[in-house]
C-alpha positions in Angstrom: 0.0 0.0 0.0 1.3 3.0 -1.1 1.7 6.8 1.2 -1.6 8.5 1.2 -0.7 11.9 0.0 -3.5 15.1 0.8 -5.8 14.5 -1.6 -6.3 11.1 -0.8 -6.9 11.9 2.9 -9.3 14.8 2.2 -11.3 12.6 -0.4 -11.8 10.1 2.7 -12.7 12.8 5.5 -15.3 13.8 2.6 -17.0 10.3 2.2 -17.0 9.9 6.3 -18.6 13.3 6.6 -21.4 12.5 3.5 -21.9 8.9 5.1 -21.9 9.7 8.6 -22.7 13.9 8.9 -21.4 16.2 10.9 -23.1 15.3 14.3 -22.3 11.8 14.3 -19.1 12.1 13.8 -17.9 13.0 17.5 -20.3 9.9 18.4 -18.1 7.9 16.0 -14.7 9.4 17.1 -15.4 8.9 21.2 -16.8 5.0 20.5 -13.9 4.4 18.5 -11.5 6.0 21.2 -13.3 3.9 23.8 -12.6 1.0 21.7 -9.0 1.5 21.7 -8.7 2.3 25.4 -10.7 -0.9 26.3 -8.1 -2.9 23.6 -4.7 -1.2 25.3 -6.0 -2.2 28.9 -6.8 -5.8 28.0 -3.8 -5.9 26.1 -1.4 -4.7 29.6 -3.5 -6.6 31.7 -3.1 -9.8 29.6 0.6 -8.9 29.6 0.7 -8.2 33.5 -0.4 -11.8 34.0 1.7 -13.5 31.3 4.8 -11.6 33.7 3.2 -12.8 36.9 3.0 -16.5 35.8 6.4 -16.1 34.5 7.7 -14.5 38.2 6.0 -17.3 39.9 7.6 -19.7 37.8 10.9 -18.7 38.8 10.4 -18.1 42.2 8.7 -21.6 43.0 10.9 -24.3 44.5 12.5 -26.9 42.6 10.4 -29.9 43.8 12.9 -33.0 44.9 12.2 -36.1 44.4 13.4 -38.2 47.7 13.4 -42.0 47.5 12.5 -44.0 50.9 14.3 -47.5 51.1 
């Protein structure tokens, strides 16, 4: 895909604004912002537990096996 030059963006921000008009277009902004907060928090969280599992891991004792004759 090649760079989007001016034209190209101005072209697009002209079809959103026919398609969606002008007052739905803040709706559409602050969902969409919503959406990629929600995304980045499940993302860290899912990241925060992946590096807890991987702490306890380390930090759990080595279990020995002891034979009793």
């Amino acid at each position: 895909m090649g760079n989007l030059g001016f034209q190209e963006i101005l072209l697009i921000a002209v079809v959103i604004l026919v398609l969606f008009g002008g007052r739905k277009i803040p709706e559409f902004m602050r969902g969409l912002g919503k959406g990629i907060r929600e995304f980045n928090d499940a993302k860290s969280n899912v990241q925060k537990e992946l590096e807890e599992g991987m702490n306890e891991k380390d930090k759990a004792p080595a279990k020995t096996t002891t034979t009793q004759q």
